[in-house]
C-alpha positions as CSV (number, residue, x, y, z in Angstrom):
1,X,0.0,0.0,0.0
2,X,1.3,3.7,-0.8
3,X,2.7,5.4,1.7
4,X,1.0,9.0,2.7
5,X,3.8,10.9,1.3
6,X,3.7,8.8,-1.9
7,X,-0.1,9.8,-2.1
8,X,0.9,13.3,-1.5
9,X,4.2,14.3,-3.2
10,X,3.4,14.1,-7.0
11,X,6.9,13.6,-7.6
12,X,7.4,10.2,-5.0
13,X,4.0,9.3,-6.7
14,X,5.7,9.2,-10.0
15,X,8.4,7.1,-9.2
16,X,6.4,4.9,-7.1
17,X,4.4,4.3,-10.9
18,X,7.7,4.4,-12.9
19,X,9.5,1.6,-11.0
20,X,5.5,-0.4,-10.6
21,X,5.3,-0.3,-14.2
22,X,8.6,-1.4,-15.6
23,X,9.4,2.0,-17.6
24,X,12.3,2.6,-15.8
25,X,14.9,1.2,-12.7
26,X,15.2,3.4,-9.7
27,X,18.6,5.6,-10.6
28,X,16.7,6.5,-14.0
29,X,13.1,7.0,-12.2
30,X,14.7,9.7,-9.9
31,X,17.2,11.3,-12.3
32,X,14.4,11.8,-14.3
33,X,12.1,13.3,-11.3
34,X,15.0,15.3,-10.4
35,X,15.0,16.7,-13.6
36,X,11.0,17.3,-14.0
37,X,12.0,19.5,-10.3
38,X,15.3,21.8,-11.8
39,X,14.5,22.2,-15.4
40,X,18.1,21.8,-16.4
41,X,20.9,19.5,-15.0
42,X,24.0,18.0,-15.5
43,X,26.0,14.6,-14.9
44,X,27.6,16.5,-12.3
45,X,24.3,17.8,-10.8
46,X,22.9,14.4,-10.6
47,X,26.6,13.4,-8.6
48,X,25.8,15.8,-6.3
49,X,22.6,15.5,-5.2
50,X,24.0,11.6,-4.6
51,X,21.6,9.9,-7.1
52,X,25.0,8.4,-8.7
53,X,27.8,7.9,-6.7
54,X,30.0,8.8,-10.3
55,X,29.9,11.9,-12.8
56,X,30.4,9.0,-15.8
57,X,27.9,7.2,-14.7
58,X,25.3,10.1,-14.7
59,X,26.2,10.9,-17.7
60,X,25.9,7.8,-19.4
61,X,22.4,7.5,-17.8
62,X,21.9,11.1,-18.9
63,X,22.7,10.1,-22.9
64,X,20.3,7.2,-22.1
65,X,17.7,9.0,-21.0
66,X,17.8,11.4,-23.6
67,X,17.6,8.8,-25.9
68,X,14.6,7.6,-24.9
69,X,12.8,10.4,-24.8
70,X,12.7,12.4,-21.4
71,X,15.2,14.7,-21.6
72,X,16.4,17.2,-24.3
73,X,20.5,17.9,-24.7
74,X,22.4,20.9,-25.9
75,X,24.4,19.9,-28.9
76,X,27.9,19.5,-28.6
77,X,29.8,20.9,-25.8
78,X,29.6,24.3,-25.4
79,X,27.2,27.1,-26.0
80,X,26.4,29.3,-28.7
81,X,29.0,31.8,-27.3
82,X,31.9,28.8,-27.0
83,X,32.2,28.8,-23.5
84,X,32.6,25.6,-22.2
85,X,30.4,23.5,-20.3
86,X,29.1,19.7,-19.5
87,X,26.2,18.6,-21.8
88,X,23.1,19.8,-20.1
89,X,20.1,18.3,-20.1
90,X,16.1,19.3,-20.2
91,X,13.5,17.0,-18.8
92,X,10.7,16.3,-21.0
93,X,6.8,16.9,-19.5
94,X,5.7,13.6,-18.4
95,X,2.6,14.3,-20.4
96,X,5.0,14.2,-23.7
97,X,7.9,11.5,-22.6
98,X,5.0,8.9,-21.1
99,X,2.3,9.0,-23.4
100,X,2.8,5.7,-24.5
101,X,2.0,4.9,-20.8
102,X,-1.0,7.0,-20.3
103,X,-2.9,4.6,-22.9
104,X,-1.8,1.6,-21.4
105,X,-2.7,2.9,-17.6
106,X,-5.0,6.0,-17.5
107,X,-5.0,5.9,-13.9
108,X,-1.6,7.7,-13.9
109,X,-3.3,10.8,-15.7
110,X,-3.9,12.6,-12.4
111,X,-0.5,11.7,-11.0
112,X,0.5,13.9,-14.5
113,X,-1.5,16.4,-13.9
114,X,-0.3,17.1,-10.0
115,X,3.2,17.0,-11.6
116,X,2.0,19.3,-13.9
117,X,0.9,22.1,-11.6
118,X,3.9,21.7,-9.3
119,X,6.3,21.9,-12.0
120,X,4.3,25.3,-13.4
121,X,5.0,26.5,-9.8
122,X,8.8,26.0,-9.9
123,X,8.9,27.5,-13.4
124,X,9.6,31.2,-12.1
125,X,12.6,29.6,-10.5
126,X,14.2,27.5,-13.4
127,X,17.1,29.2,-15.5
128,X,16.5,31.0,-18.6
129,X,18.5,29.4,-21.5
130,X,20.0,30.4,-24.8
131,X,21.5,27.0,-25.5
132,X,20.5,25.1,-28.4
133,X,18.7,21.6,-27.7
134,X,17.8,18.2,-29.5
135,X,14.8,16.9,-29.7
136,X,14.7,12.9,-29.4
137,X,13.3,10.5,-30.6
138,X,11.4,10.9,-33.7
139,X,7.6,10.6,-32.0
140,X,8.8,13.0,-29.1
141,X,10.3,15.3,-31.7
142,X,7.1,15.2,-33.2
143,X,4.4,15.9,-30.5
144,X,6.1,18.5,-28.9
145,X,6.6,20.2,-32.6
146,X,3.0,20.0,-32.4
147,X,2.5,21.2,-28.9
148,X,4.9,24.1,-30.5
149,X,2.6,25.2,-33.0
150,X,-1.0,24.6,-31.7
151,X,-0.2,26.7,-28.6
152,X,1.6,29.6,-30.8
153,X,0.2,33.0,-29.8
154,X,1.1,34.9,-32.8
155,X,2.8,33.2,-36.1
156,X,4.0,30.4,-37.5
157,X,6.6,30.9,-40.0
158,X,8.4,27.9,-42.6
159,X,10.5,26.9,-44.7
160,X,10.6,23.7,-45.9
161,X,10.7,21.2,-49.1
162,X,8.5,18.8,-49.8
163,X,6.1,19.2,-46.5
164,X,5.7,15.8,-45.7
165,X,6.3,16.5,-42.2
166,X,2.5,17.3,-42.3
167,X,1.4,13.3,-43.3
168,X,1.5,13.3,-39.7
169,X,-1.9,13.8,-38.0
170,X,-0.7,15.2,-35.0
171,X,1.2,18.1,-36.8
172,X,-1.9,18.1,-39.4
173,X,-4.0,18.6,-35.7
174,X,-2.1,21.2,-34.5
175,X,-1.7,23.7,-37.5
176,X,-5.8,22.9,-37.9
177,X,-6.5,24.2,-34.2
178,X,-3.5,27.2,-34.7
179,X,-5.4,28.5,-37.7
180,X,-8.6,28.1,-35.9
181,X,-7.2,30.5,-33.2
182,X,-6.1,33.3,-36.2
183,X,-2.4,32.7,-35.9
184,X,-0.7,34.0,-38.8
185,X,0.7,30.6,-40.6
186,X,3.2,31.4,-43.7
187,X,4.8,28.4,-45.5
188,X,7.4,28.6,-48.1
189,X,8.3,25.3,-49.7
190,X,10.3,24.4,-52.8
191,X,9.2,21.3,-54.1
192,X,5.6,20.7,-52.0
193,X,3.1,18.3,-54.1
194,X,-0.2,18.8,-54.9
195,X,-1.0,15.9,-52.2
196,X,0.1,18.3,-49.5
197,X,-0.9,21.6,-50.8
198,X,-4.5,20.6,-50.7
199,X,-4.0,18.9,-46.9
200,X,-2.7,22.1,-45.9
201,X,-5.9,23.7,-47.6
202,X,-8.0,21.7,-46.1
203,X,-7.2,23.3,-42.8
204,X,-7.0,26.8,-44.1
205,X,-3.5,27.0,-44.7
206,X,-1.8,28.2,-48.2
207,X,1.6,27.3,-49.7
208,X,3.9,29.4,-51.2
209,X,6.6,27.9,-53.6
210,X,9.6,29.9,-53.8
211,X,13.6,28.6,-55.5
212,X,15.9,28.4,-52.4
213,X,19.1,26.0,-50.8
214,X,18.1,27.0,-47.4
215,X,18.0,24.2,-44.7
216,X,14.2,23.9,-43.8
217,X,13.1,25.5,-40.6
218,X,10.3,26.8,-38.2
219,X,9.9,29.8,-36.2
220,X,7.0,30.0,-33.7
221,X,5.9,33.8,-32.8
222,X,9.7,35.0,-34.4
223,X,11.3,33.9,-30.9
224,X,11.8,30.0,-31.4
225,X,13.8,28.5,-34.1
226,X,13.1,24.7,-34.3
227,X,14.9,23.0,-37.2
228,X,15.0,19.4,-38.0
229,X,17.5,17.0,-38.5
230,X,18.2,13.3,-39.1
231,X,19.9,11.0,-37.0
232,X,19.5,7.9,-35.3
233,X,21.1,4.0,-35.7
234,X,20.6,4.4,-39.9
235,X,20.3,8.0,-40.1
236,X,16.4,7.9,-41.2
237,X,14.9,9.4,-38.1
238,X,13.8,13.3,-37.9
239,X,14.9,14.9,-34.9
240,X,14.5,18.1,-33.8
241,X,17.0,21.0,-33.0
242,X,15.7,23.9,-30.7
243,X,17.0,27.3,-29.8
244,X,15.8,30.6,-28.4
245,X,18.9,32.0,-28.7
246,X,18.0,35.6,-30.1
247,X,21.0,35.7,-32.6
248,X,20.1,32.9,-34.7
249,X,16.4,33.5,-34.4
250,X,17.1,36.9,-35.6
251,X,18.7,35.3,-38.4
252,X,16.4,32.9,-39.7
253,X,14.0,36.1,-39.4
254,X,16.2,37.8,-41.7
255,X,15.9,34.9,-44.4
256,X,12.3,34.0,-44.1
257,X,12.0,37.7,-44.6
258,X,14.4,37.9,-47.7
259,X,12.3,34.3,-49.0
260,X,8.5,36.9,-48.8
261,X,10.6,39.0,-52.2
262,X,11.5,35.5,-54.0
263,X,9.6,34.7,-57.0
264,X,7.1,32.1,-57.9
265,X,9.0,28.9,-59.3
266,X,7.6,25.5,-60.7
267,X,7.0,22.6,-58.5
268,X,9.4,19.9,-58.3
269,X,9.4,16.9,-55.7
270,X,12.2,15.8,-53.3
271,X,12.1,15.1,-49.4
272,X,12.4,17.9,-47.0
């Protein structure tokens, strides 16, 4: 039987359902919790709070973490102004990184929810960040992409190729309830099908095509840049890099701006 505490801490409460349901050991469960509670931490945070009794070994639980799905990492080893630093790391919402779990035990949904609350209380002291992140794996990438873009409050600007990243039905969702709300959506592609353009019409949404050898990209409400990658064992997986660093936002402003004078080319097809 659950302990009072464990009834009452939202945090114990999800460990107590992490290690009862086989998602993850005990080290991982409260690496991860310890996470959800400081926004952003390190190998060498996680040493000394004792939840590892060596930096390497919270690192390598780190990576694995981030791997599979609850936390976000910077990208390389420093940050955008080259001073260096340990990887950090960004816990993902337990809404996003258990979903798979919420079908399989919908009990857990108000354990979420506490988590949820408590963590939007602690959110005034977590760290503000220009760092860039990655977004991992593919279906995490993807839902909080469209958590991204159906809770924009002003615009939704891309670039892209071929669009396919909208086949997806949570991304088709999410631009669906955006336009719904009057954000202002503007797409540029270079090589979209008919297929798409007429999805994307369906929701309200029009498709410029416009000749350029930009990488594709996203920017929600011209302060986050999101722009997708591949990676993964074979190199087929999307993944997601993240920034609100105001430099290269300001950037990719400047060249979605420069792409609004480019003229009207034929359509060609080709992945994004």
């Amino acid at each position: 039987m659950a302990s009072s505490k464990t009834r009452t801490d939202p945090f114990d409460e999800l460990i107590t359902l992490l290690l009862s349901t086989g998602q993850l050991d005990e080290t991982d469960a409260k690496i991860y919790v310890f996470g959800l509670k400081k926004g952003i931490i390190t190998s060498g945070r996680i040493l000394k709070e004792g939840i590892v009794s060596r930096q390497s070994t919270g690192a390598d639980r780190l990576r694995r973490l981030s791997d599979g799905g609850y936390f976000e990492s910077t990208i390389g080893e420093s940050n955008i102004r080259g001073r260096g630093h340990g990887k950090k790391y960004k816990a993902i919402p337990p809404e996003v990184s258990l979903r798979n779990l919420l079908l399989q035990y919908g009990e857990i949904q108000g354990c979420i929810d506490k988590i949820r609350d408590a963590r939007e209380l602690l959110s005034e002291e977590q760290e503000q960040e220009d760092e860039i992140w990655l977004l991992k794996p593919q279906k995490v990438a993807l839902h909080r992409i469209a958590g991204f873009i159906q809770n924009a409050k002003q615009s939704i600007k891309i670039f892209s190729h071929d669009c396919t990243w909208f086949d997806h039905s949570e991304i088709r969702e999410s631009f669906s309830l955006a336009n719904s709300k009057k954000i202002e959506i503007q797409i540029f592609a270079t090589k979209a099908d008919e297929r798409t353009i007429k999805g994307l019409k369906k929701v309200g949404i029009s498709v410029s095509n416009v000749s350029a050898p930009y990488l594709p990209f996203c920017l929600i409400d011209n302060s986050l840049l999101l722009l997708p990658c591949t990676g993964g064992t074979l190199s087929r997986e999307y993944l997601m890099i993240m920034t609100s660093q105001k430099y290269l936002v300001d950037n990719f402003m400047a060249t979605f701006d420069g792409l609004m004078n480019q003229p009207i080319e034929p359509r060609r097809s080709e992945n994004v």
